[in-house]
Legacy VTK file of the C-alpha trace (Angstrom):
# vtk DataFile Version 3.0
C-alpha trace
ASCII
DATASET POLYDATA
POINTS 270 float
93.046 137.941 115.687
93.740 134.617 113.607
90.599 132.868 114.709
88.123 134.653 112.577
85.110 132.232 113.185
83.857 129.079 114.012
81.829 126.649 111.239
78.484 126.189 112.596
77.260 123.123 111.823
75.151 120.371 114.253
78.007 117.993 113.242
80.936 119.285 111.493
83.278 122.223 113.200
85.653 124.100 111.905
87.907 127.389 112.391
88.535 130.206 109.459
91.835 131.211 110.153
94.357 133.939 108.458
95.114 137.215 107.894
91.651 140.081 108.027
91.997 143.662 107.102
92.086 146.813 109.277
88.406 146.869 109.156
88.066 143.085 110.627
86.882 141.775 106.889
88.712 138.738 105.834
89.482 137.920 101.966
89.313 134.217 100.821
93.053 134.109 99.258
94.453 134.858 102.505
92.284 132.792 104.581
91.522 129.018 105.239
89.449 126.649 107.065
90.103 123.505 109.473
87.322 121.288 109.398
86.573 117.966 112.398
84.487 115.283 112.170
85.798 113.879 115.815
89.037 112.925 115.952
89.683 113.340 112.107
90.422 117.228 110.724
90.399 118.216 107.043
92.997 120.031 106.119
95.602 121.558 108.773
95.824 124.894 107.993
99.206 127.157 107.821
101.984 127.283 109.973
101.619 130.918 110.669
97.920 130.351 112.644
99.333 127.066 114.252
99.010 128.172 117.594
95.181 128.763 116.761
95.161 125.942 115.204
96.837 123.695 118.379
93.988 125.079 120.831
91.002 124.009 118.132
92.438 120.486 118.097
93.444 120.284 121.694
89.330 120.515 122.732
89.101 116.956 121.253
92.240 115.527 119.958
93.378 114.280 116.695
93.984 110.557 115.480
94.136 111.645 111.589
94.175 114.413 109.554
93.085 114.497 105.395
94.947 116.154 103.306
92.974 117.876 100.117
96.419 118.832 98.300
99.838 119.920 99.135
99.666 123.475 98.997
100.733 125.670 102.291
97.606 126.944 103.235
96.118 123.035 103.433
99.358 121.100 104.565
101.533 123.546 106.426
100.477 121.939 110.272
101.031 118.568 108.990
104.612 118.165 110.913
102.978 119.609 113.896
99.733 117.634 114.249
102.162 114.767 113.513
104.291 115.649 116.143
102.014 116.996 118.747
99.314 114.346 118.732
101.282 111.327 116.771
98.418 111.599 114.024
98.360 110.080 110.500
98.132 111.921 107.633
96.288 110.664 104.589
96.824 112.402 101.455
97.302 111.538 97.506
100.603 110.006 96.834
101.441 111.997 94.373
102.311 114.850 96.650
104.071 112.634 99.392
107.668 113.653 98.404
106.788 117.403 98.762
105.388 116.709 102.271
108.412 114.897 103.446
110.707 117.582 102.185
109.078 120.296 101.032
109.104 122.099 98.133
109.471 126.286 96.935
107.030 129.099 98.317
106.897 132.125 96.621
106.781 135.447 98.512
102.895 135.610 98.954
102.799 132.625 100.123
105.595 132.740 102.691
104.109 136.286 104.109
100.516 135.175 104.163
100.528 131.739 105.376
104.315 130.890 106.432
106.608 127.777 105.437
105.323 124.087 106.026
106.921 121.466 108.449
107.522 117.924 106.868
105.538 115.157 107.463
105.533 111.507 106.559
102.246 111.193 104.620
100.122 107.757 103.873
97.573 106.753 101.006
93.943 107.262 101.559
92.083 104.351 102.679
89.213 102.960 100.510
86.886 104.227 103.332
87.486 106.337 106.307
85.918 106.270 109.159
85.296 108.901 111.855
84.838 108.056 115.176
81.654 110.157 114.658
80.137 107.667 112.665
80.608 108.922 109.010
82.210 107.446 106.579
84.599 109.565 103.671
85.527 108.331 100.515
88.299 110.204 99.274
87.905 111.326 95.330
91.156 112.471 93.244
89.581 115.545 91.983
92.895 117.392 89.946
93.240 120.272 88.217
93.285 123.176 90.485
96.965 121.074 91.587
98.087 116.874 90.777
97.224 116.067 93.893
93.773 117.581 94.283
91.605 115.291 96.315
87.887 115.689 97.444
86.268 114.235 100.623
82.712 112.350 100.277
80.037 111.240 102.890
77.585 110.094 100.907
75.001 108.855 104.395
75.323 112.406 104.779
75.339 113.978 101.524
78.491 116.504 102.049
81.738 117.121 100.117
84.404 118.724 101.676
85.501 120.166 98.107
88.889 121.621 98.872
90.011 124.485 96.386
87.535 122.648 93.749
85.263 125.119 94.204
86.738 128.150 96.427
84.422 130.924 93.843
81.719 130.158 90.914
83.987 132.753 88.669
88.064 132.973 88.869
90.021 135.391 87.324
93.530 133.853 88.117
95.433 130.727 88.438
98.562 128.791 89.548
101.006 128.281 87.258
100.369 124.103 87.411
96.757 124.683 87.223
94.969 122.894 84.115
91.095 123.928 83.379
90.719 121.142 81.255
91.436 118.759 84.058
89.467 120.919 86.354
86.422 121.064 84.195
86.487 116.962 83.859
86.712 117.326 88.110
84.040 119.891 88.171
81.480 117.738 86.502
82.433 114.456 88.449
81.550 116.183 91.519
78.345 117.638 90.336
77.406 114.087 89.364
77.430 112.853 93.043
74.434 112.335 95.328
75.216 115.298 97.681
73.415 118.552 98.725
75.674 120.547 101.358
78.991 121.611 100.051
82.383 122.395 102.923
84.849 124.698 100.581
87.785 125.469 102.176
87.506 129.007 102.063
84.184 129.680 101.064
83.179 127.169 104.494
80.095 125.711 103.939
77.342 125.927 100.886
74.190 124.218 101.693
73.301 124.305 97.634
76.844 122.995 96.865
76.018 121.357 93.543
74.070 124.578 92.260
77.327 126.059 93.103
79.610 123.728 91.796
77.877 123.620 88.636
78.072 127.718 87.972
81.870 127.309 88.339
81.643 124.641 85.701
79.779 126.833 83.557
81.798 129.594 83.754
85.191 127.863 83.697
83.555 125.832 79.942
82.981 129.416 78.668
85.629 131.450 79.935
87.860 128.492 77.801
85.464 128.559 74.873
85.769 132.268 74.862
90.476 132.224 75.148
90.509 129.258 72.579
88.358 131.202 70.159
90.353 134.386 70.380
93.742 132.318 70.067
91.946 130.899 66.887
91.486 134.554 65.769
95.069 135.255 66.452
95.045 137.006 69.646
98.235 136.721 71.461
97.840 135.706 75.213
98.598 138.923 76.813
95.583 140.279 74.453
93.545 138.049 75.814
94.333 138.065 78.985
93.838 141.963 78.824
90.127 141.734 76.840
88.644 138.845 79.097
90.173 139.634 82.754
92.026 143.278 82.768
95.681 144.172 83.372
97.384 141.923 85.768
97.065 143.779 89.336
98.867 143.439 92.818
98.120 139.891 93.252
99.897 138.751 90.516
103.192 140.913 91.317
102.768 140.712 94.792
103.164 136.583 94.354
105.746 136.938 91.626
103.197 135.820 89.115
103.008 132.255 90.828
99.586 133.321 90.404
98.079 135.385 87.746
95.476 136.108 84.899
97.829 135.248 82.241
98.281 131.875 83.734
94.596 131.015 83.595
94.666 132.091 79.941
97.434 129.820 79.570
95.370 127.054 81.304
92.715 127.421 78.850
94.694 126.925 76.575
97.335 124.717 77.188
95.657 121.478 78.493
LINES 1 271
270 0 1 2 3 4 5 6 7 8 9 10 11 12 13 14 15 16 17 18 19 20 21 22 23 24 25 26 27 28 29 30 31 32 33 34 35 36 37 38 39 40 41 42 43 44 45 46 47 48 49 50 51 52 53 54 55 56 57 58 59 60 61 62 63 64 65 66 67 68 69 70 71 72 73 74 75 76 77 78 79 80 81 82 83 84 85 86 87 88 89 90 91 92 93 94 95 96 97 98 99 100 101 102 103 104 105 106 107 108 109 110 111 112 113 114 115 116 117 118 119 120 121 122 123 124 125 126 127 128 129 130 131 132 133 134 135 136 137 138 139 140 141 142 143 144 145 146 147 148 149 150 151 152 153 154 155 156 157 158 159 160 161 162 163 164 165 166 167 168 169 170 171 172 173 174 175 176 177 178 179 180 181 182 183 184 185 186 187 188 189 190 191 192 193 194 195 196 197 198 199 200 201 202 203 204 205 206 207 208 209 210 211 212 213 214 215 216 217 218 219 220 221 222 223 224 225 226 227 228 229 230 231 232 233 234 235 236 237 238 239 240 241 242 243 244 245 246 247 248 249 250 251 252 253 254 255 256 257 258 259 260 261 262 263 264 265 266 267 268 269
């Protein structure tokens, strides 16, 4: 089934949604969550679960949906929730071209979550406000992609964090990734005034800074520990193999889109 659960929450629901295993578990790579605050979602999950996604908005309608980046599993429903309920779509502008007309998926990607449908895309506001009475300031957050944008009530003390967070410890990246960039986010977000933390595939932390800061921790060492051995002379594969193992099926399996060796390259190229 594509709905694997609801978010329970007094006042924010959401739907995990994606592929599960034969034994019903679910993994967080191929899995993603829609989150509503009213008539505003975060996030519009992939075109593969849209008709899961379609019966989750249809309960309440939806005037405007947030975009925390570009990539498929986040922005693949934009063209339909467009379509289907004539909603705006807020999202950095830096990924506004690749909304409108769409940009290359590799092969994990397509399988697991599907292509995207185009949508015309606007600018955050300086403040957004639900119809539910909060109010979201949206945060460019980048590293993890350009475009990387968090979502912050601060009445409320919640951050809808994106793929920020998404683990404390990672073991492989996206080729554009930059853990310099992400580090600098990582420690703007643990600065905020907030306690409960809504990943997007994690769902939701209620110690989200604790959190937030042990991915900051280990992200600062892992790149203390690459830079060191490149300073030594290691050559990237080396290091790749001494700090995270041999590359595995997920790297193949997405034509190294994403891989170990492109977090050691992130570590050290930034």
């Amino acid at each position: 089934m594509p709905l694997i659960h609801k978010i329970n929450h007094p006042q924010v629901e959401g739907i995990r949604v994606g592929r599960t295993g034969p034994a019903g578990n679910y993994r967080i790579n191929t899995t993603c969550i829609v989150y509503r605050l009213g008539d505003t979602i975060i996030d519009t999950g992939p075109t593969k679960e849209w008709k899961t996604v379609k019966r989750f908005l249809d309960e309440r309608g939806v005037r405007r949906a947030l975009l925390t980046h570009y990539h498929e599993d986040h922005s693949g429903n934009c063209g339909h929730v467009q379509d289907c309920f004539n909603a705006l779509v807020h999202s950095h502008t830096s990924n506004h071209d690749k909304l409108a007309s769409g940009y290359d998926l590799n092969l994990f990607s397509k399988l697991i979550f599907g292509d995207i449908t185009f949508s015309e895309a606007s600018t955050f506001p300086e403040t957004i406000e639900t119809n539910t009475g909060q109010q979201l300031k949206a945060l460019h957050m980048p590293g993890h992609s350009d475009d990387m944008t968090t979502l912050f009530e601060p009445n409320e003390g919640w951050l809808f964090s994106g793929d920020l967070y998404v683990s404390s410890k990672v073991r492989y990246a996206f080729r554009e990734e930059s853990v310099s960039e992400q580090i600098a986010s990582l420690k703007a977000a643990v600065a905020l005034d907030f306690d409960t933390l809504f990943c997007a595939h994690q769902g939701m932390i209620k110690e989200g800074k604790q959190a937030l800061q042990k991915k900051l921790d280990h992200l600062s060492g892992l790149q203390q520990e690459v830079n060191h051995l490149h300073q030594l002379g290691w050559s990237e594969k080396a290091i790749t193999r001494k700090l995270l193992g041999r590359e595995d099926i997920v790297s193949w399996f997405s034509g190294f889109a994403m891989s170990k060796g492109n977090l050691v390259r992130a570590c050290l190229h930034n």
